[in-house]
PLY file of the C-alpha trace (Angstrom):
ply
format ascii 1.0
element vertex 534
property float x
property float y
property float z
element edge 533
property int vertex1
property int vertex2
end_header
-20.55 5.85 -13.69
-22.63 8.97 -14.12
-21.13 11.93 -13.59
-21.67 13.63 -10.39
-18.58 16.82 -10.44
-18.94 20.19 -10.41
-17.01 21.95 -14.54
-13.65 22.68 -13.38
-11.88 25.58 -13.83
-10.23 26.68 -17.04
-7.27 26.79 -15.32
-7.16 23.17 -14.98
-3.77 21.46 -16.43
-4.96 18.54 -18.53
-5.23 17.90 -22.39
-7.90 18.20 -23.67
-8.31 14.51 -25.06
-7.40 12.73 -22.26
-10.24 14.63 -20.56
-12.80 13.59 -22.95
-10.92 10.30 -22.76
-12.37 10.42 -18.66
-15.70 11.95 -19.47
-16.18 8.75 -21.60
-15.37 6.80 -18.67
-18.22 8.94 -16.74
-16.34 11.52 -14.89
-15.36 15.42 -15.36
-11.56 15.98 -15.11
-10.85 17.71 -11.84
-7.83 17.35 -11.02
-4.16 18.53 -13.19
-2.66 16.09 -14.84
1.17 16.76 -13.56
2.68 13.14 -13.28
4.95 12.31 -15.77
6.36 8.43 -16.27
8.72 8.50 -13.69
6.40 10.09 -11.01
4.10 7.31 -11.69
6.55 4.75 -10.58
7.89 6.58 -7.97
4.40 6.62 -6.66
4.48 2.81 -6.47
8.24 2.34 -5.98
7.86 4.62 -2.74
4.52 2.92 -1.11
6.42 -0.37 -1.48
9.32 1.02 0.08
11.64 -1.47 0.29
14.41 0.21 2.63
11.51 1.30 4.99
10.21 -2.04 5.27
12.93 -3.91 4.81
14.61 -2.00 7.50
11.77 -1.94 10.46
10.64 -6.24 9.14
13.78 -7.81 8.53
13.74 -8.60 12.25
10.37 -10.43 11.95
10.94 -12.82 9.20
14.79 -13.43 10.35
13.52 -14.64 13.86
11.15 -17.25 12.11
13.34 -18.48 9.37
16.94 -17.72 9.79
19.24 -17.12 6.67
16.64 -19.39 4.78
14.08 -16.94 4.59
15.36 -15.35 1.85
13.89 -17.85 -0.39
10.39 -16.18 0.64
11.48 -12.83 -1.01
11.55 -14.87 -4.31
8.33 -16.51 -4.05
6.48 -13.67 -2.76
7.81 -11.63 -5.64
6.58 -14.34 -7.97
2.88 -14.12 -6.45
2.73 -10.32 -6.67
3.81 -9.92 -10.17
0.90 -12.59 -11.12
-1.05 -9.82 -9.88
0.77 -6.46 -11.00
0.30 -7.78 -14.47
-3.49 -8.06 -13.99
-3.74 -4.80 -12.42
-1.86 -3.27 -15.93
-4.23 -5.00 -17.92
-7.23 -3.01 -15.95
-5.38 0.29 -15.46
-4.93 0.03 -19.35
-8.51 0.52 -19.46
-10.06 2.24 -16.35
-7.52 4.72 -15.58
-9.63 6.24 -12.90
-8.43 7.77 -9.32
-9.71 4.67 -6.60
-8.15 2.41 -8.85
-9.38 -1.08 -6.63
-12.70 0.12 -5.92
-12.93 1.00 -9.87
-11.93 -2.00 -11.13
-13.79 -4.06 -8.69
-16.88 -2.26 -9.16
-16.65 -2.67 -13.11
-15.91 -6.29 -13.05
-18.02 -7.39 -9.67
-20.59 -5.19 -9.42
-21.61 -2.09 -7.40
-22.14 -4.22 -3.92
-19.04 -6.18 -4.52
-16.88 -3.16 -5.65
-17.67 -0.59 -2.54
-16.73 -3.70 -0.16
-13.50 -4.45 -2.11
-12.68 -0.19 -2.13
-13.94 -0.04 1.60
-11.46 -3.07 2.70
-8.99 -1.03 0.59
-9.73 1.94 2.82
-9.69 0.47 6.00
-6.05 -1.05 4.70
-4.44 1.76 3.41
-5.31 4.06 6.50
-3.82 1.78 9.01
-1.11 1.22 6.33
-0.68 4.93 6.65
0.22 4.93 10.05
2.24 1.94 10.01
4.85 3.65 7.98
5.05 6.48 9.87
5.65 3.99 12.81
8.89 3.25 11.08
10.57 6.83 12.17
10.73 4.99 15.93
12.37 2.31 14.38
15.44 4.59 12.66
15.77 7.98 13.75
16.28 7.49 17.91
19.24 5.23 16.56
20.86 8.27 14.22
20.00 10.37 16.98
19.22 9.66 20.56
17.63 13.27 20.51
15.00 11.93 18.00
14.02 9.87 21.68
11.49 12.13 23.13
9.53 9.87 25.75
12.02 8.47 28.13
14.94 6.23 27.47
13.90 3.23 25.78
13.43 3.61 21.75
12.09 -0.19 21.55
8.35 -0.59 20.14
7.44 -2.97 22.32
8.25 -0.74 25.50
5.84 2.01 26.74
8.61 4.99 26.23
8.75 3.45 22.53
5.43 3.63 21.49
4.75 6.66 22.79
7.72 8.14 20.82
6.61 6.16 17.83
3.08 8.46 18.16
4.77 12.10 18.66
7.10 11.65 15.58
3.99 10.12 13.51
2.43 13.13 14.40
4.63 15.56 13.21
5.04 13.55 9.88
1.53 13.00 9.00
0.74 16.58 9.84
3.75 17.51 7.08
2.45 14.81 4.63
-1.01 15.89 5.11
-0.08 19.80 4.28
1.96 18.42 1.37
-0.79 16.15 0.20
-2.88 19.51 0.02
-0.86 22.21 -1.31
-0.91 20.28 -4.88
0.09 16.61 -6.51
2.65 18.32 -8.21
4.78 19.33 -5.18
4.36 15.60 -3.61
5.46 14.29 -7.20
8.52 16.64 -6.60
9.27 15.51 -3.24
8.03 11.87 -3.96
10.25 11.55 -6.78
13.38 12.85 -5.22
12.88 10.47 -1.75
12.52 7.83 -4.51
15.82 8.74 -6.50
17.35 9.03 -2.93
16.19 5.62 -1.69
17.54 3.54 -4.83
20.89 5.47 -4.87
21.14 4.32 -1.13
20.27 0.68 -1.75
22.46 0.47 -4.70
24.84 1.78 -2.05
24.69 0.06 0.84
24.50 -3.68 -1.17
27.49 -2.62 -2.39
29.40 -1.53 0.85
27.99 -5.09 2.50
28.87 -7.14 -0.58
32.48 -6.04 0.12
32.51 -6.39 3.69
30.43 -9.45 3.63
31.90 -12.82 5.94
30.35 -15.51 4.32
29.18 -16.71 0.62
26.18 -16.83 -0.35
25.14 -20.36 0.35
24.22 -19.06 3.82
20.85 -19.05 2.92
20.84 -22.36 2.34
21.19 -22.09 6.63
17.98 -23.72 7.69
19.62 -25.89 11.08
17.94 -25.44 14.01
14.67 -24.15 12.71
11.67 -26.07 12.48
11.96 -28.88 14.99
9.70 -31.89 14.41
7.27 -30.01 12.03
10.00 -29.33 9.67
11.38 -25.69 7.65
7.68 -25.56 5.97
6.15 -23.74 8.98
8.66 -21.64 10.24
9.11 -20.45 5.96
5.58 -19.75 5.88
5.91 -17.24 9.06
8.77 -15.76 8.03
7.16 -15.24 4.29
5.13 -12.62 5.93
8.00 -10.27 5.77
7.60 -10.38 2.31
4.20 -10.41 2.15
3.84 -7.05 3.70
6.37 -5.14 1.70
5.56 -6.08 -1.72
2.60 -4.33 -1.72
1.06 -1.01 -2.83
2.50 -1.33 -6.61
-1.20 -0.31 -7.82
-0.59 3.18 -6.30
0.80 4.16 -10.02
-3.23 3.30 -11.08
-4.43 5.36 -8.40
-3.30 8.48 -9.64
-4.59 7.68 -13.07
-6.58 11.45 -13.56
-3.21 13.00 -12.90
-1.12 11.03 -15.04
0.01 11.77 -17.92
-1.02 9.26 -21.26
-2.53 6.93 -18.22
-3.56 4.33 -20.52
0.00 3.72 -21.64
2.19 5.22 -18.68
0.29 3.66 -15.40
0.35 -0.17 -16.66
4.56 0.09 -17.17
4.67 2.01 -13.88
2.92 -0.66 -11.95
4.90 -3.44 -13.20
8.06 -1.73 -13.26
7.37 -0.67 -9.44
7.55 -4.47 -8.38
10.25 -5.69 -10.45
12.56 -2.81 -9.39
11.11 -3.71 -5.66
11.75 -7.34 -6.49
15.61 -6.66 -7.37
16.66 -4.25 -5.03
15.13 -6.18 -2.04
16.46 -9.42 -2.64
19.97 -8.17 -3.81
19.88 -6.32 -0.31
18.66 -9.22 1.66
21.56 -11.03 0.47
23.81 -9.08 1.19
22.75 -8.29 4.73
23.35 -11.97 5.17
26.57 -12.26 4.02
27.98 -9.10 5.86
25.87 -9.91 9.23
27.83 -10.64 12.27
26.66 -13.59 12.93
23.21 -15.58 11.38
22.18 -17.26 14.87
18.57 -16.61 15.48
19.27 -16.05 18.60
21.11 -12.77 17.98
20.18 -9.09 17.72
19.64 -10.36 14.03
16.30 -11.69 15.34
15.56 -8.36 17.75
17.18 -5.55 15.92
17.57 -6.80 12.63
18.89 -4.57 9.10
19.99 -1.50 11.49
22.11 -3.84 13.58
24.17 -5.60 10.29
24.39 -1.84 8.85
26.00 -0.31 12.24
28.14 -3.11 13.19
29.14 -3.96 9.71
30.09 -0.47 8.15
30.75 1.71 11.29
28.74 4.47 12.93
29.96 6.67 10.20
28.59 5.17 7.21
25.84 3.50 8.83
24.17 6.65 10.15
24.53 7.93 6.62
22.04 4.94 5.20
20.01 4.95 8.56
19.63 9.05 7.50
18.48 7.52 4.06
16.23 4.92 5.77
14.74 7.83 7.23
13.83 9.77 3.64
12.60 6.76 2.28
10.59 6.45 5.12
8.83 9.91 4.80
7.87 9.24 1.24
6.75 5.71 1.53
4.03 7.79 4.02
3.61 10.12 1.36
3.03 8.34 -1.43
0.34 5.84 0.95
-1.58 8.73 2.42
-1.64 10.31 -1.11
-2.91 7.58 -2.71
-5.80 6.32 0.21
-6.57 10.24 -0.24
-7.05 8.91 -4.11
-9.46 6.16 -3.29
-11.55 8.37 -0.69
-12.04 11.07 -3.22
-13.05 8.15 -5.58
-15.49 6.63 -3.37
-16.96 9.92 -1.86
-17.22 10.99 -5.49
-19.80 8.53 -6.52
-21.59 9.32 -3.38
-21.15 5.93 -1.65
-19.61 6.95 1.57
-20.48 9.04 4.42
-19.97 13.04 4.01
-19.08 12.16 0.30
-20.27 15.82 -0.69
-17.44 16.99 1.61
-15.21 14.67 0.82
-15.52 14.48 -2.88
-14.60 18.23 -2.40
-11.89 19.55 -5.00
-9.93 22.85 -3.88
-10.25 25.60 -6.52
-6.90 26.65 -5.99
-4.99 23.61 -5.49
-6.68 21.23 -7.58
-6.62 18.53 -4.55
-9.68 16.72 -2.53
-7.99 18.39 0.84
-10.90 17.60 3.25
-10.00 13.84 2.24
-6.43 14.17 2.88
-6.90 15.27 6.35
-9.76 12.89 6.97
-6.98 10.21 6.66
-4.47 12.07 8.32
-6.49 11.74 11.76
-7.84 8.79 10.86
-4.07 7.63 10.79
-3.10 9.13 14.07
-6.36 7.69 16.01
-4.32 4.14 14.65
-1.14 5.46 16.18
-2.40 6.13 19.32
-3.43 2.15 20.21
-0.10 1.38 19.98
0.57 3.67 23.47
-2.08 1.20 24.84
-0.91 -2.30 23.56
2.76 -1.95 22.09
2.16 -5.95 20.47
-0.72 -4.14 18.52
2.14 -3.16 15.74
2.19 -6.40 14.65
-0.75 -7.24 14.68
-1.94 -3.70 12.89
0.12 -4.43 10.26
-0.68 -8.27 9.35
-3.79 -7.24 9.52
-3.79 -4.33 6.58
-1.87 -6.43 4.51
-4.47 -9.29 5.03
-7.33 -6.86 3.71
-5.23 -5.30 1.21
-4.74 -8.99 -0.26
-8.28 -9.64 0.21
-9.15 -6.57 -2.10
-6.86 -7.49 -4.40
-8.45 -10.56 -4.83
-11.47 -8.95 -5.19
-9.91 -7.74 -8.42
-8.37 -10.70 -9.87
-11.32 -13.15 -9.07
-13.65 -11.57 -10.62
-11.24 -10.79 -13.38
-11.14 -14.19 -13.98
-14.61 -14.69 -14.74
-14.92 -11.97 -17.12
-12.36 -13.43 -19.18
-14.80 -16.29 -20.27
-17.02 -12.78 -20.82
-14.88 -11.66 -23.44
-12.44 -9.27 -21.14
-10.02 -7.81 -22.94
-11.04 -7.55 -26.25
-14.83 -6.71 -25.10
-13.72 -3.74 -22.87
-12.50 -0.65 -24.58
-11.92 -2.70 -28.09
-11.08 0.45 -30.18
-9.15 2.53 -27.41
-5.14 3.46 -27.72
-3.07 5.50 -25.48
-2.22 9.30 -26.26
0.37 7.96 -28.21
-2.10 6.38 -30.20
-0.46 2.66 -28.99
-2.58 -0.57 -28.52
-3.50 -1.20 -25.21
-1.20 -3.08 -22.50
-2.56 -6.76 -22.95
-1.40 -10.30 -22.13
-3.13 -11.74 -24.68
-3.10 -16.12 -24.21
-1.18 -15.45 -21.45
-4.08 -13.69 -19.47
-6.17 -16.44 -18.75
-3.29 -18.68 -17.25
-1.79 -15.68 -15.63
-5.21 -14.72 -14.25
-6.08 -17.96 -12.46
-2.65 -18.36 -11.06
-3.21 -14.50 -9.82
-6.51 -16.17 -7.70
-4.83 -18.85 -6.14
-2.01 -17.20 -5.09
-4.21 -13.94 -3.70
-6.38 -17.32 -1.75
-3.30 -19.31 -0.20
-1.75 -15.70 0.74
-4.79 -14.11 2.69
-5.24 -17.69 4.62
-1.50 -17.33 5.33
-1.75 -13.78 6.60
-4.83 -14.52 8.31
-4.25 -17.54 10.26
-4.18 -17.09 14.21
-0.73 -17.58 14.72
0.27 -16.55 18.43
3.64 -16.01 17.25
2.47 -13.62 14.82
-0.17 -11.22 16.43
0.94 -11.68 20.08
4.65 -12.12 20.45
5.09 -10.58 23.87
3.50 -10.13 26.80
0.44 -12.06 28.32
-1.80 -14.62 25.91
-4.35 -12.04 24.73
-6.67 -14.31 22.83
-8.06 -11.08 20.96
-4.63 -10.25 19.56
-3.98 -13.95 18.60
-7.21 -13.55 16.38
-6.94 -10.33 15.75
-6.78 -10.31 12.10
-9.86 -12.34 12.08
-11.91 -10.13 14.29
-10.42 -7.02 12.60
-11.77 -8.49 9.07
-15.47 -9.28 10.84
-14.81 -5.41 12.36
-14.02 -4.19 9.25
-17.08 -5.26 7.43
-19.35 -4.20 10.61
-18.01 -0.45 10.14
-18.41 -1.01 6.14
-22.08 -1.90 6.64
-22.78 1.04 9.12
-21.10 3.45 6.60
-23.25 1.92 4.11
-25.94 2.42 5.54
-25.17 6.16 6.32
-24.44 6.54 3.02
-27.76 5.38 1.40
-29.50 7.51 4.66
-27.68 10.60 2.75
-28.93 9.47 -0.33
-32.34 9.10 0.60
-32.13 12.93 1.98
-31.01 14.59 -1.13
-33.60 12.22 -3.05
-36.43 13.76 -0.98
-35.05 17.41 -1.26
-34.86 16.98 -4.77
-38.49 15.12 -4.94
-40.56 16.47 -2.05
-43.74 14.61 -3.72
-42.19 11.53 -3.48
-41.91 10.17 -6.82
-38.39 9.32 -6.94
-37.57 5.24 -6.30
-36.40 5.09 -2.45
-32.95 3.77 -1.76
-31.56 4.78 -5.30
-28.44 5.60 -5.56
-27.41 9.61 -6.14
-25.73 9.72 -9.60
-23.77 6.31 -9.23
-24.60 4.11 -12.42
-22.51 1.83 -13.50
-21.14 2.34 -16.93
0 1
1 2
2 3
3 4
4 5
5 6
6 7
7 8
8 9
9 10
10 11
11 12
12 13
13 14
14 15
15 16
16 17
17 18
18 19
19 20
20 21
21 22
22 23
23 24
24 25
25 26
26 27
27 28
28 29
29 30
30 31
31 32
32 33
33 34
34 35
35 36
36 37
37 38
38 39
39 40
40 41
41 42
42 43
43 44
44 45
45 46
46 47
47 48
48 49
49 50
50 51
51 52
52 53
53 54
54 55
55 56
56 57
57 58
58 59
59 60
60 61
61 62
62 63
63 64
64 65
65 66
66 67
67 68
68 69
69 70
70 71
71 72
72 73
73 74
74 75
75 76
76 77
77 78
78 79
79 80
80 81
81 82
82 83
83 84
84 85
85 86
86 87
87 88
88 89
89 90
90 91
91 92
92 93
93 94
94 95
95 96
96 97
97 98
98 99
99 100
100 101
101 102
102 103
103 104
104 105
105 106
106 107
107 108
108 109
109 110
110 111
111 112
112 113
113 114
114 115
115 116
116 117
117 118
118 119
119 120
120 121
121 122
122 123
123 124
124 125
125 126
126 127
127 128
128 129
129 130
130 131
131 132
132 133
133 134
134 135
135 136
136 137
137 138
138 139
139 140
140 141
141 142
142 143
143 144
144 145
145 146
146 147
147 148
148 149
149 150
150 151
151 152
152 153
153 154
154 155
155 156
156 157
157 158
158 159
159 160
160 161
161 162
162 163
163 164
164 165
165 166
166 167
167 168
168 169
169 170
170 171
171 172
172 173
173 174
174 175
175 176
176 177
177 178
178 179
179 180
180 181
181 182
182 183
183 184
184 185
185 186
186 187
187 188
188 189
189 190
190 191
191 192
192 193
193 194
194 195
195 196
196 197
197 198
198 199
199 200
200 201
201 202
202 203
203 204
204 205
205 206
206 207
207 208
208 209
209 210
210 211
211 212
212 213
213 214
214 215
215 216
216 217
217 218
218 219
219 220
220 221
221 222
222 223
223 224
224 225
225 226
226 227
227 228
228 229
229 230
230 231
231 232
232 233
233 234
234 235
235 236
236 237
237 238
238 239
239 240
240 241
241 242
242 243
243 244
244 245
245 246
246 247
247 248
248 249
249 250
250 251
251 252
252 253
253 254
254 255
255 256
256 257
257 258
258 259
259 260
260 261
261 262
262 263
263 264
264 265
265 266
266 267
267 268
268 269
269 270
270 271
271 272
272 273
273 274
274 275
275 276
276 277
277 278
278 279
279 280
280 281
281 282
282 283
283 284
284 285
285 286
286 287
287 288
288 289
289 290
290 291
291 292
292 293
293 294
294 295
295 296
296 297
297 298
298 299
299 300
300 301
301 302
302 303
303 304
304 305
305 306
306 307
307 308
308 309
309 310
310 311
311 312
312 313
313 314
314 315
315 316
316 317
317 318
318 319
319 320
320 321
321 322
322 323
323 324
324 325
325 326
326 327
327 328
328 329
329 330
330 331
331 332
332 333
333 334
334 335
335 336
336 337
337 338
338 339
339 340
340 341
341 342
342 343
343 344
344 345
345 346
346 347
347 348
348 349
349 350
350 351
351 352
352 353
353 354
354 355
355 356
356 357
357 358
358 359
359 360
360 361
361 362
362 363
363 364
364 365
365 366
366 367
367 368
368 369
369 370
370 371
371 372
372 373
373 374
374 375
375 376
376 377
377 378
378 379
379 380
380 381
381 382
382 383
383 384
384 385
385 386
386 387
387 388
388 389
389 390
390 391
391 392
392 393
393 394
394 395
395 396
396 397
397 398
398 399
399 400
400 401
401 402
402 403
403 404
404 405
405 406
406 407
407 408
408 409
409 410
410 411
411 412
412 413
413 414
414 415
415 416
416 417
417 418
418 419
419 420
420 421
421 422
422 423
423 424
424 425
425 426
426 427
427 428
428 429
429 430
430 431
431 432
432 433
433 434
434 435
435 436
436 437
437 438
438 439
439 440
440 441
441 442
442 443
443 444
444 445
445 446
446 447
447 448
448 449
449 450
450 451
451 452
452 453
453 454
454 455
455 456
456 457
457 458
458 459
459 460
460 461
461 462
462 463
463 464
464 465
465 466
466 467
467 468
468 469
469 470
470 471
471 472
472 473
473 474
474 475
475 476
476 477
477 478
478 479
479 480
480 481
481 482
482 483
483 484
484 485
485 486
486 487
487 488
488 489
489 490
490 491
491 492
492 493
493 494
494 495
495 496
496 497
497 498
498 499
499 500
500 501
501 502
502 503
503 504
504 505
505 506
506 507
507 508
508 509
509 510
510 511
511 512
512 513
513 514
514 515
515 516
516 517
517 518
518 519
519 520
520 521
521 522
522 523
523 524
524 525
525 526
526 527
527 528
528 529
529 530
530 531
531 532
532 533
């Protein structure tokens, strides 16, 4: 990519290698390179979240499968680290901020790479707001003073999801101001959420494994479920719960120009992010099982889910001390996604292929952070929040949906991965490159080509899964809204509409500066302003 920044200051943190190491990649180091190892996988760790997630979905896939869904946790975990282990190959080598537009765009092509970033985009903003949704779901039960429209703290009531907005608000507006004061501070605060989060799940499996009722063979519990068309159905509902929290792992690769060594610290990071995900989620899933109450569907196991087991099971005591943790974790896993989408805007808007990219590629001089891009997703992110005061079933569906295009832009990665394999990728890519520490490059070697293609069918079968019109899925409640049982497929067609109108703004820009630089004309129409792909 040609290089389109502005020098930075000399006051810039970064070593001098590793930013020659980026201007060989095509880019002028901007931004300080604060982020040590275990800020890089706190910046995954945290997006995945699993005691968010966990916490405000458990309800979802336990209504679908009963105790049996577990065994989707597994499975899901298998798919993703198919795909982590791709993504460590790439961030090996392209350890550039916009990690998934990077990648694709290097491997796919310029068309096929802006799509895959743009889908990212669209994903990670109304990811953004999804986690902030998950305040409603903790902090009116630690507190009913945290309930400030009306009585009723449910997201599917009116009161709800108008509470759901105000608290969003005041959380994006303090992750936004963090997001701009400096990465360094959200490492800080990133990093101790994070620390807080796995002491608390280490915690609470513990305090449930020894007040747990049952063994573990309860989810082996599939009666009742299924009916004539079997457990097969039901299972690949309640794998959706899965599906959307073992995600955002590649947020290590998205802070690549602030990491530290990238080459050799962002590929551990990403992997480590899932397997520690992997772990801690299905050791607590477990043990919410064994400790529940009862493991009838029709329960408040299948309404209120992980903050029902934790109060009834370990008092109001203890359990408002993890629902307090819940809480933390909750704050940083909105964090760490509006930090990283910030990432991938400054990445885009950088090589001049989206709307207002001169503002938005914008570094601050003092900070050392894109800050018009980080509130450009904050309000993009509230505008989400707000539909839910208008159609409470829309949280559902909002979220299937972003995880649906974030698996579709992974796959936009892998796929074309896979054919540059036969290309020569790794070897051909970066051949003679080490890390700071002057290590070989993360590689699979043999394994990469099996690994790869596994990596594409998986990324396939799981974006049909999230996508398909399930009523049961994207309109739960309320009256049949056919909209919201297709939702995720008119979102996608939605999606790409806005994509192409953006596009098209952009190359309208383009086609300004070209004729302010060129007045006689001579310059090719349509080119693109200092994008080339390297």
């Amino acid at each position: 990519m040609a290089d389109t920044t502005t020098a930075p200051s000399e006051s810039t943190l970064s070593d001098p290698a590793e930013a020659a190491d980026l201007g060989e990649l095509g880019y002028t180091q901007e931004l300080e390179r604060n982020i040590g190892t275990y800020e890089s996988f706190a910046a995954g760790f945290s997006f995945v979240s699993i005691l968010t997630t966990v916490f405000q979905l458990f309800a979802f896939g336990f209504s679908f499968g009963g105790p049996g869904f577990f065994w989707t946790w597994p499975a899901v975990f298998a798919g993703q680290i198919l795909v982590a282990l791709m993504f460590a190959e790439l961030a090996a080598r392209w350890p550039i901020s916009g990690a998934i537009y990077q990648w694709s765009t290097r491997l796919g092509g310029r068309l096929w790479g802006w799509t895959a970033g743009w889908l990212m985009l669209v994903a990670q903003v109304v990811t953004v707001a999804a986690a902030a949704i998950a305040l409603q779901v903790v902090l009116p039960s630690l507190w009913s003073g945290f309930q400030f429209a009306g009585d009723d703290p449910s997201l599917a009531s009116k009161s709800g999801s108008l509470n759901a907005v105000i608290l969003g608000l005041i959380l994006l507006t303090a992750t936004t101001v963090i997001n701009a004061i400096g990465v360094k501070v959200m490492a800080i605060i990133n990093s101790a959420g994070v620390t807080c989060e796995i002491v608390g799940v280490i915690l609470l499996v513990i305090c449930l494994f020894s007040r747990s009722k049952r063994g573990p063979g309860v989810v082996l519990h599939t009666e009742g479920l299924g009916g004539h068309s079997g457990y097969v159905w039901p299972l690949l509902i309640s794998g959706l719960m899965a599906a959307y929290v073992l995600v955002g792992f590649d947020s290590a690769g998205e802070l690549s120009e602030e990491t530290r060594d990238a080459r050799g610290t962002a590929p551990k990071t990403i992997v480590r992010a899932v397997v520690f995900s992997g772990l801690f989620g299905a050791l607590l899933l477990l043990a919410a099982m064994m400790a529940a109450p009862t493991v009838s569907t029709d329960s408040d196991m299948s309404t209120v889910g992980m903050p029902y087991v934790v109060t009834e099971r370990l008092g109001p005591v203890l359990g408002r001390f993890f629902i307090a943790d819940v809480v933390v974790a909750a704050c940083v896993c909105t964090l760490a996604i509006q930090t990283a989408t910030t990432r991938m805007v400054f990445s885009m808007a950088r090589d001049r292929v989206l709307p207002f990219s001169a503002k938005l590629a914008a570094v601050s001089p003092r900070f050392r952070t894109p800050i018009n891009a980080a509130i450009v997703v904050g309000v993009f992110a509230v505008a989400v929040l707000v539909l839910n005061v208008f159609q409470p079933a829309m949280y559902t569906a909002l979220a299937s949906v972003c995880i649906m295009l974030l698996y579709i832009a992974y796959l936009m990665v892998t796929a074309p991965m896979l054919l540059r394999r036969f290309q020569g990728f790794p070897k051909k890519d970066a051949p003679n490159v080490t890390t700071a520490a002057g290590k070989p490059l993360f590689t699979l070697g043999r394994w990469g080509l099996p690994v790869n293609i596994l990596a594409v069918v998986w990324g396939v079968f799981m974006t049909i899964n999230l996508g398909w019109p399930r009523a049961a899925v994207y309109n739960p409640v309320g009256a049949a809204h056919w909209y919201l049982r297709y939702f995720a497929l008119v979102a996608l067609v939605v999606a790409l509409a806005l994509g192409a109108v953006a596009y098209w703004r952009q190359r309208y820009e383009s086609n300004a500066v070209l004729a302010a630089l060129d007045p006689d004309g001579e310059a090719a129409p349509d080119a693109e302003v200092g994008v080339e792909l390297a």
